[in-house]
C-alpha positions in Angstrom: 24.6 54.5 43.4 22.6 52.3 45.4 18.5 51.4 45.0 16.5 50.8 48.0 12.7 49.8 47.6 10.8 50.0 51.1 7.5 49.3 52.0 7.8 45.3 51.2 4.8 43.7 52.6 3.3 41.2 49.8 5.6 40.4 46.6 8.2 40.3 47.9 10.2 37.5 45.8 9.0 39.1 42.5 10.6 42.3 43.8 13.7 40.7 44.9 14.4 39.1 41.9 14.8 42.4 40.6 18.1 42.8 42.7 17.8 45.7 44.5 20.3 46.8 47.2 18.2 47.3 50.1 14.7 45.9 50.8 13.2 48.0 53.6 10.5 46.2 56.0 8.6 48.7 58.0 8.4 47.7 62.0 5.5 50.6 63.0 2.3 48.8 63.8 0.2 51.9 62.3 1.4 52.0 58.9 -0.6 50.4 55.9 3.0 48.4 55.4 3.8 47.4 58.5 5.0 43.6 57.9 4.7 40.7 60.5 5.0 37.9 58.0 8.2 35.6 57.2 10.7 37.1 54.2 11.4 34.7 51.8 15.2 33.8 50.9 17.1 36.5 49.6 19.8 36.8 47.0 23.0 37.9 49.4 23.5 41.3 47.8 20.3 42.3 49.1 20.7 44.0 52.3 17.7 43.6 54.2 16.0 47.1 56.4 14.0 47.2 59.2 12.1 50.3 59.4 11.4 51.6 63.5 9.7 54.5 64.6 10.8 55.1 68.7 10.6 51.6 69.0 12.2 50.0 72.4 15.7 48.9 72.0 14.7 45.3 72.8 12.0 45.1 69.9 14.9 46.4 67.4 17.0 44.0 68.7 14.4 40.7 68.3 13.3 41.7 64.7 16.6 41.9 64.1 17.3 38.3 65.0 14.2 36.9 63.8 14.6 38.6 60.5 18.5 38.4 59.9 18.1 42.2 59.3 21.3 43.9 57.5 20.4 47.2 58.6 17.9 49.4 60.6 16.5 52.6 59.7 15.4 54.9 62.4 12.4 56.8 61.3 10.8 58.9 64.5 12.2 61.1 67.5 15.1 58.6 68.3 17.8 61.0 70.4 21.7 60.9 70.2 21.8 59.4 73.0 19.2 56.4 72.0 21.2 55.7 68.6 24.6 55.3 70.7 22.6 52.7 73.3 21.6 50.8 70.2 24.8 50.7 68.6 26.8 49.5 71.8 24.2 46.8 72.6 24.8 45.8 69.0 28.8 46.1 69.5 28.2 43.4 72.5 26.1 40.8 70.9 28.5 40.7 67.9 25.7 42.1 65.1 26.6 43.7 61.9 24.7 45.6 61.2 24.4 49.6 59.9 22.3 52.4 61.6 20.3 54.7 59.0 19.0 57.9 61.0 16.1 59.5 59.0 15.4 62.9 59.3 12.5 64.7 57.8 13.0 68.1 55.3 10.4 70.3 53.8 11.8 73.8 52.3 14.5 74.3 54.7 16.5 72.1 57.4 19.1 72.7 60.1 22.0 70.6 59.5 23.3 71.3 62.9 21.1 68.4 64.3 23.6 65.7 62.4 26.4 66.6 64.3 25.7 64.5 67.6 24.1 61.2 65.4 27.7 61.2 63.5 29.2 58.2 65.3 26.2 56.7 66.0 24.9 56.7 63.0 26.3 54.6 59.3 24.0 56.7 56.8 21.7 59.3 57.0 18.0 59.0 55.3 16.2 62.2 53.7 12.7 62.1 53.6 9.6 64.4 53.1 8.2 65.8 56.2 4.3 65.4 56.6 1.7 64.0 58.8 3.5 60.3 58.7 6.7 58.9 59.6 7.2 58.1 55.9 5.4 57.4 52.9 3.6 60.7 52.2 3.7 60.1 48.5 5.7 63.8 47.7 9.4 65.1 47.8 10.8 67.1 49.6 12.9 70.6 48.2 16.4 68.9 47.1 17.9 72.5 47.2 18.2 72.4 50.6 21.0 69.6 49.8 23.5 72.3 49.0 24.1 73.1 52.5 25.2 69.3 53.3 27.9 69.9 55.6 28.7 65.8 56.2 30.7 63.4 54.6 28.4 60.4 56.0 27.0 59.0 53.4 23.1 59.3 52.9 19.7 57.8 51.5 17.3 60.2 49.1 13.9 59.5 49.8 10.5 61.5 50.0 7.8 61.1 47.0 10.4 59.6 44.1 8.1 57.9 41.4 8.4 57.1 38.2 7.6 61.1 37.3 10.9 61.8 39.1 13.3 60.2 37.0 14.5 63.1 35.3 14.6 65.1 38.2 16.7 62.2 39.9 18.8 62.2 36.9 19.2 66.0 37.2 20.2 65.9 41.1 22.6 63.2 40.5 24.9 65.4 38.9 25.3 67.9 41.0 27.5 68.6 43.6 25.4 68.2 46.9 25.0 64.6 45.6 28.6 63.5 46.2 27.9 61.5 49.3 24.1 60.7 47.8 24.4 56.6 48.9 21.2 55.2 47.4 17.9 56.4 46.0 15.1 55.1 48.2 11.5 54.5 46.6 8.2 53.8 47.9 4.3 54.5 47.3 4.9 55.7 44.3 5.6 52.4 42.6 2.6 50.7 44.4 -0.7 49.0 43.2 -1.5 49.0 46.7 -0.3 49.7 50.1 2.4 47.1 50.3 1.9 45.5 46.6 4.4 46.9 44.3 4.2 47.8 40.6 7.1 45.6 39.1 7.1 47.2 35.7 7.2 50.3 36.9 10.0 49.6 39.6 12.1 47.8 36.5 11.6 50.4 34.2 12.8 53.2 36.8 15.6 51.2 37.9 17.1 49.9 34.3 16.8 53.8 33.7 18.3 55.3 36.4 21.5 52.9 36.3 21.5 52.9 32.5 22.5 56.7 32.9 24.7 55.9 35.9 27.0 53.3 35.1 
């Protein structure tokens, strides 16, 4: 199991020193995270994420340059079609680098749409649907997880704060969470929009993988 903290914007070092897998940095000029500052050096086991929301395949591919990104998440209406493009002009410049495809879940979902992202795509991302990309601050039914028909791996995300641990705990052991990748937290650990709670995050974190070792 794998811990992903997005939304980095202003301590970022104290947060990295925590060692988390993933570090997401969101690309979308209207969020209260978006970043456009300079990322300090990072540990190597931290893979860093750049979030985009239907951004233009030649912004992805200068953030990801300028930022050494490990990964990009894909957080709006990006097609099929769109993701492949992506990946091929990836392919030709010689990046590594993994595709996350986010798709949004309130009380029910069709899993049909994951069929035409599946070589495209390296992981898939669960979030909440609401009136933002991401970020709304509340989770999404995990029920709906029992229909998973993939064996992609995938990101949980949607509203998890400290308040979810249990629940976290509770999902991770069963069944629709055999391909679960990472748990992927937000505003819920924030003193601010961008400023995150460190004792909060190092608590949840020493808990969850406490349990999960």
């Amino acid at each position: 199991m794998k811990f992903k903290i997005c939304g980095m914007k202003d301590n970022i070092g104290e947060v990295a020193a925590m060692l988390p897998d993933y570090l997401g940095f969101i690309f979308w000029e209207p969020s209260k995270r978006f970043f456009d500052g300079s990322i300090p050096e990072l540990d190597k086991t931290i893979s860093k994420v750049g979030v985009f929301v239907d951004a233009n395949i030649e912004e992805i591919l200068s953030r990801t340059k300028r930022f050494s990104l490990n990964a990009v998440q894909l957080h709006g209406d990006e097609s099929p079609e769109y993701c492949a493009k992506l990946k091929e002009k990836f392919n030709k410049q010689n990046i590594k680098i993994d595709i996350l495809k986010v798709f949004s879940i309130k009380d029910s979902f069709d899993f049909s749409q994951l069929g035409p992202f599946e070589k495209s795509a390296d992981f898939f991302l669960f979030d909440t649907k609401g009136k933002l990309p991401g970020g709304n601050g509340y989770q999404f039914n995990w029920e709906v997880l029992k229909g998973y028909p993939s064996k992609k791996p995938y990101f949980l995300s949607g509203g998890i704060g400290p308040e979810e641990l249990n629940s976290v705990l509770d999902f991770l052991q069963k069944e629709e969470s055999k391909y679960c990748h990472a748990i992927d937290v937000n505003s819920k650990f924030e003193i601010a929009p961008g400023l995150k709670d460190i004792d909060k995050l190092n608590e949840f974190k020493n808990r969850l993988f406490k349990t999960n070792l």
